[in-house]
C-alpha positions in Angstrom: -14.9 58.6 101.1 -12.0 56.6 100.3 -13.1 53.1 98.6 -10.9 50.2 99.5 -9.7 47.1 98.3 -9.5 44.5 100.7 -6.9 41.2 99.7 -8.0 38.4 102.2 -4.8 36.3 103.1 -5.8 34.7 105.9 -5.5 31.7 105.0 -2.0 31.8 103.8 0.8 30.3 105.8 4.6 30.0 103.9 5.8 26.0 103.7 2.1 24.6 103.9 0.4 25.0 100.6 3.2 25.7 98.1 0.3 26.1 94.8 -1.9 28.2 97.0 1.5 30.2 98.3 2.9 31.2 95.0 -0.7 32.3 93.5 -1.0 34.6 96.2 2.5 35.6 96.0 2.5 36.3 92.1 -0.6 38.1 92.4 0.2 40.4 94.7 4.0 41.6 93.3 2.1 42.2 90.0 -1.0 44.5 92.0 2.4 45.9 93.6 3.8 46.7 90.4 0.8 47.9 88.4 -0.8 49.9 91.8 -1.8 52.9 89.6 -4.0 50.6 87.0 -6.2 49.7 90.2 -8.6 52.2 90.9 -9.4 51.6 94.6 -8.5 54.3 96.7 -6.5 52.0 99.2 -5.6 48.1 98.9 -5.5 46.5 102.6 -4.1 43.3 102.2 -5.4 40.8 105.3 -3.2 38.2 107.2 -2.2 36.3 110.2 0.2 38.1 112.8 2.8 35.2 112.2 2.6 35.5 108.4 2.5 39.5 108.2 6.8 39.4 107.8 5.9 37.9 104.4 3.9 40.7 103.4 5.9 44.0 104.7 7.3 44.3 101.1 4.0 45.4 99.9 3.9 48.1 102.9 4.6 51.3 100.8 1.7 50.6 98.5 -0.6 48.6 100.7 -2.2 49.0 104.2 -1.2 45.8 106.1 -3.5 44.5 108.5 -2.7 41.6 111.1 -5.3 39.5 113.4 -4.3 37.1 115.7 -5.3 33.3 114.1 -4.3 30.0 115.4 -7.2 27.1 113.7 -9.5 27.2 110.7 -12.5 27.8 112.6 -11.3 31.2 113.8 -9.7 32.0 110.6 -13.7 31.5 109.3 -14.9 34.0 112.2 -12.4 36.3 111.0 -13.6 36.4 107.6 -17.3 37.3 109.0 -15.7 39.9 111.5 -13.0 41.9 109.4 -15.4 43.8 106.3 -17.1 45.0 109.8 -13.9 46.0 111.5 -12.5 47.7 108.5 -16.1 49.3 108.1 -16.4 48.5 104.8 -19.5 49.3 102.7 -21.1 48.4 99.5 -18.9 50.6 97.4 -15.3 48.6 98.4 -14.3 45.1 97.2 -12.6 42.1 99.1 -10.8 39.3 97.1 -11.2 36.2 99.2 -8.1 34.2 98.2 -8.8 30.8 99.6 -12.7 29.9 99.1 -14.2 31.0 101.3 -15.6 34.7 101.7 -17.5 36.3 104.9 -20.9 34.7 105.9 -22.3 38.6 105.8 -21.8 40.3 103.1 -20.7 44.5 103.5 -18.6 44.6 100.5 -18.7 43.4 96.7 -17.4 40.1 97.1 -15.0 38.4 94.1 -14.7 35.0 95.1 -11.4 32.7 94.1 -11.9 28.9 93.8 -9.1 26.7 93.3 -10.7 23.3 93.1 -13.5 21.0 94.7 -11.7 18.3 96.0 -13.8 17.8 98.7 -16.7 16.2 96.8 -14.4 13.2 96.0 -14.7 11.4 99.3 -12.2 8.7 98.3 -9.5 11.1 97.7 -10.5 13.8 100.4 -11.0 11.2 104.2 -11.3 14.5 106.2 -14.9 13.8 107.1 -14.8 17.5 109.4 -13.3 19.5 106.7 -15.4 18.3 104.5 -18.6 19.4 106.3 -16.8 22.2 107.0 -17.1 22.9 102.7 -20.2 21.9 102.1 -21.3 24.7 105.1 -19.2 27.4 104.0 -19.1 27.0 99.9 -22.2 27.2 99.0 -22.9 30.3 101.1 -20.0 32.0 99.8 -20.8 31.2 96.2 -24.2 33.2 96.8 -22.9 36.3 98.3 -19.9 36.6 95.4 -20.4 39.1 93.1 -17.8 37.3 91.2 -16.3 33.8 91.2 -12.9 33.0 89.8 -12.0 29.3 88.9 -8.2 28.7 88.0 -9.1 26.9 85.1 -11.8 25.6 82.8 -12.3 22.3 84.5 -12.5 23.7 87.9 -15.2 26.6 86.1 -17.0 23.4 84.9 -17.0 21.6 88.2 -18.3 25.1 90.2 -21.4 25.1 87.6 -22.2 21.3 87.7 -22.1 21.1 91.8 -23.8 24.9 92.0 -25.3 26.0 88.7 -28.4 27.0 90.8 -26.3 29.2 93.1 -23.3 30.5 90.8 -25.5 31.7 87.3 -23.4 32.9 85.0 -20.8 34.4 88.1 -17.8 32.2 87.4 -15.0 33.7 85.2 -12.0 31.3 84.0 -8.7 33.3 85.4 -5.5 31.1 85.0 -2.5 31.6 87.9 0.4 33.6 86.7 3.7 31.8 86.6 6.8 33.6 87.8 9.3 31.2 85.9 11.7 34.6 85.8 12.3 32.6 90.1 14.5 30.2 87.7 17.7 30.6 86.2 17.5 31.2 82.6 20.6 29.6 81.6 22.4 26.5 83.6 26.0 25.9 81.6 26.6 22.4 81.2 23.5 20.6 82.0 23.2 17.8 79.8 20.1 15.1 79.1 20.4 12.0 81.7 18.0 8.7 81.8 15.6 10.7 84.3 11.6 10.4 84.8 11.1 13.4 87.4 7.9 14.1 89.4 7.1 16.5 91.9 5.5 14.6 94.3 3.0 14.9 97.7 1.7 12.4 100.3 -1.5 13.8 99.8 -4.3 10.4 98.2 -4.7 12.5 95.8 -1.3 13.1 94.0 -1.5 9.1 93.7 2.6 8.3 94.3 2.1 5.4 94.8 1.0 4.4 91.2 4.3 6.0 90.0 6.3 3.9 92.6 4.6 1.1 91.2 4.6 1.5 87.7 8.4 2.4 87.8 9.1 -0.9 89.4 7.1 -3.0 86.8 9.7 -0.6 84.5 12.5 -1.8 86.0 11.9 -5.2 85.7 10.5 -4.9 81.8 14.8 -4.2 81.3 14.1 0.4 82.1 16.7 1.7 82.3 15.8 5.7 83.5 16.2 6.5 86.8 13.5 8.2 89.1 13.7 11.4 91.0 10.8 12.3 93.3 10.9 16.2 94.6 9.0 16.0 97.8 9.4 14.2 100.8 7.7 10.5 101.4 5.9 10.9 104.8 6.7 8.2 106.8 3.8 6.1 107.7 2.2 6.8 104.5 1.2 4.6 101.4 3.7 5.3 99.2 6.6 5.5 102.0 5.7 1.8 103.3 5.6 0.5 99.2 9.0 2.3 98.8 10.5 0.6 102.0 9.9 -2.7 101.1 10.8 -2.4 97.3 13.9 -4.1 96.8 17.6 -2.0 97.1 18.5 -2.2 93.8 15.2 -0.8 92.6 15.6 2.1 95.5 18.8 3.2 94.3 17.2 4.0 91.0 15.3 6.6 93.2 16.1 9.5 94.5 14.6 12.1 97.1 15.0 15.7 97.1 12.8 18.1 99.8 12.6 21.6 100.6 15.1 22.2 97.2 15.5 25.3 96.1 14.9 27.5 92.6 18.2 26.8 91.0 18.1 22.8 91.8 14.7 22.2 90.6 15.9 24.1 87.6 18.7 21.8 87.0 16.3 18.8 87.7 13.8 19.8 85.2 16.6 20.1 82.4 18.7 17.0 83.3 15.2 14.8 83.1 14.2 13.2 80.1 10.1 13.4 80.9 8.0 14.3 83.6 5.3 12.1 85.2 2.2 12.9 87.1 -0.1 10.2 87.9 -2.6 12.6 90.1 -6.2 11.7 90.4 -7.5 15.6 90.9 -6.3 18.8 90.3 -7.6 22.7 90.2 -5.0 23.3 87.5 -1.3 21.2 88.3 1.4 23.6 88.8 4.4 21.3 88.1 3.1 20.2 84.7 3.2 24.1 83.6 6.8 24.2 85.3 7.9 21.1 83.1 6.2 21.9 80.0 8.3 25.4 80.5 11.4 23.0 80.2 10.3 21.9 76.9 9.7 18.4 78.9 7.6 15.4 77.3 4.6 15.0 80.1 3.1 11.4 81.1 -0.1 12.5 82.6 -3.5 10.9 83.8 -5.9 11.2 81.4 -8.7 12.9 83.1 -10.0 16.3 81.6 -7.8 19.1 83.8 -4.8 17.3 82.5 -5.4 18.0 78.9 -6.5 21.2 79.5 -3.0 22.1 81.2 -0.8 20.2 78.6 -2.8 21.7 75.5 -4.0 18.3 74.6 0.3 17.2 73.9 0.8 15.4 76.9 0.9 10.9 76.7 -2.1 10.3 78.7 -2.3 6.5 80.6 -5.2 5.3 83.4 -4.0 6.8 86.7 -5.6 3.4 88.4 -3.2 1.0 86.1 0.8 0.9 86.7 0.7 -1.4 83.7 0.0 1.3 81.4 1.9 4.0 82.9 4.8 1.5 82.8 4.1 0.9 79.1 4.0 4.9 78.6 7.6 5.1 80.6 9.3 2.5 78.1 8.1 4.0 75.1 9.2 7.4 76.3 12.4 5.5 76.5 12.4 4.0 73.6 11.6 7.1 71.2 13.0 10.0 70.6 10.4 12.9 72.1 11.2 16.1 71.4 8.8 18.9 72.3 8.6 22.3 72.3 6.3 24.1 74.9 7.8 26.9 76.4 6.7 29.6 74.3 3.2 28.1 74.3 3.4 28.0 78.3 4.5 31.4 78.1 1.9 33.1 76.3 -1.0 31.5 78.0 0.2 32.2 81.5 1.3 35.3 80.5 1.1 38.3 82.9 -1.2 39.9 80.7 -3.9 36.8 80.3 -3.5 35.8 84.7 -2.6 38.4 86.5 -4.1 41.7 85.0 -7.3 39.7 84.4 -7.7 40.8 87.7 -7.1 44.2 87.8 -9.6 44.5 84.9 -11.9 42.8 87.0 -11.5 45.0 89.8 -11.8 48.3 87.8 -14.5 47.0 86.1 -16.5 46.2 89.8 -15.6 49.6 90.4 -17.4 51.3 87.8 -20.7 49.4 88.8 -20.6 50.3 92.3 -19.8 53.9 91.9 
């Protein structure tokens, strides 16, 4: 009988979750590329009929398998129903994605975890999708044969909220950056007075601290400009602070959204330092993009930042613009040059993210032969 591996992708939908988008993404061209390393029989990667376009590249290697999903809920009933519907049996393996994994478990389950943002309250007000977690995590943390956490903070958090559920099941398994998406060369781009930070309306990413600390800048005679990737929804905290900020201080700002590959590029190598004033992350995907740019990083100093940055980033209070603003002038003041990229390169190497997993898999498949 043929043993399968099942890819759950249910949960993925292009445009929403860019992080969550590009793991997946990056993930599966490497399976693509390296099919005859894995030692299932067949890989069926799951989706949502809308999403399945986004997946038919993979069709020559994989088995694609659609089901009609329109809410969370019945992307959750999904996960219970499919290892049934694709009869699956001790002996095959599903990857849940997104975590969350099937209330009943057929299969030898492998677990991925991004981050627990849900236990912050403060920085997660969805009071439903947060009782929604607490439901469905801790089930699916017993019945994983495997958990993977996207970095050593987020392994850490796993074992302090579920150390009596998870035992020694978490493995640390870093995301796999494709920075081959960028150009490798952009002729003519020169060094300009920039601070750059890919932001999010989400509490979390904390814009607003940035908008504030870059106005106390101003006035304390800065003279970089700002550019913010990422749209300011309108309505939110950090779109009414930036409305009323006066216009000389807004034209020292400047929006991009929905950029591409090539502009972000440019962005990265025009700027001067990158910024991130977040208050949680599973790992911080823009910081690895910047430190690839051999960019100086102004980061909140809270444990998943260091880990990301290798301890080299300027680290300020998240909660005080003061400080950050303090951090921004002396960026500006002193000459910071840094060298990351090889660093970056090596530790999210194909080798030490991606084919982690394949090892994984072929080693779950020896154990349930």
């Amino acid at each position: 009988m043929k043993r399968k591996l099942v890819i759950d992708c249910l949960a993925f939908k292009y445009g929403k979750a860019f992080g969550y988008q590009e793991y997946v993404l990056n993930l599966l061209d490497y399976l693509y590329s390296h099919r005859d390393l894995i030692l299932y029989d067949e890989i069926i990667i799951v989706c949502i009929v809308s999403q399945q376009n986004y997946f038919e590249k993979y069709a020559s290697k994989f088995s694609i398998k659609p089901y009609h999903c329109n809410s969370i809920s019945k992307r959750l009933m999904l996960q219970t129903w499919m290892p049934f519907h694709l009869s699956l049996n001790k002996r095959d393996l599903v990857l849940y994605t997104a975590n969350y994994s099937s209330l009943i478990k057929k299969a030898t389950n492998v677990l991925v975890i991004h981050d627990l943002l849900f236990k912050r309250k403060s920085l997660f007000p969805y009071k439903l999708m947060r009782y929604q977690r607490r439901f469905y995590l801790p089930l699916s943390i017993m019945s994983a044969d495997k958990i993977v956490a996207i970095s050593q903070f987020t392994k850490t958090d796993i074992e302090y909220y579920y150390k009596k559920l998870c035992g020694n099941k978490v493995v640390v398994i870093y995301n796999y950056f494709n920075f081959k998406k960028y150009p490798s060369v952009i002729g003519g781009v020169k060094k300009e007075k920039l601070f750059i930070l890919v932001c999010s309306n989400a509490v979390h990413k904390n814009t607003i601290t940035v908008l504030k600390a870059f106005n106390r800048y101003c006035a304390d005679n800065g003279t970089y400009d700002l550019v913010l990737v990422g749209a300011l929804k309108e309505g939110s905290i950090a779109c009414d602070y930036y409305e009323q900020l006066p216009d000389a201080i807004k034209k020292r700002i400047v929006m991009y959204d929905k950029i591409g590959n090539s502009l972000l590029a440019e962005l990265y190598q025009k700027s001067s330092a990158y910024i991130s004033a977040s208050l949680f992350e599973g790992l911080g995907m823009p910081i690895v993009e910047a430190m690839y740019f051999n960019l100086p990083v102004i980061l909140s100093d809270y444990p998943v930042f260091h880990e990301v940055s290798f301890g080299k980033g300027i680290y300020f209070n998240p909660l005080n613009e003061a400080e950050l603003a303090k951090k921004m002038l002396y960026v500006q003041k002193n000459s910071i040059n840094v060298s990351y990229k090889q660093q970056v390169l090596e530790m999210y190497s194909e080798q030490n993210t991606s084919q982690m997993y394949v090892d994984l898999f072929n080693e779950l498949y020896n154990k349930t032969k």
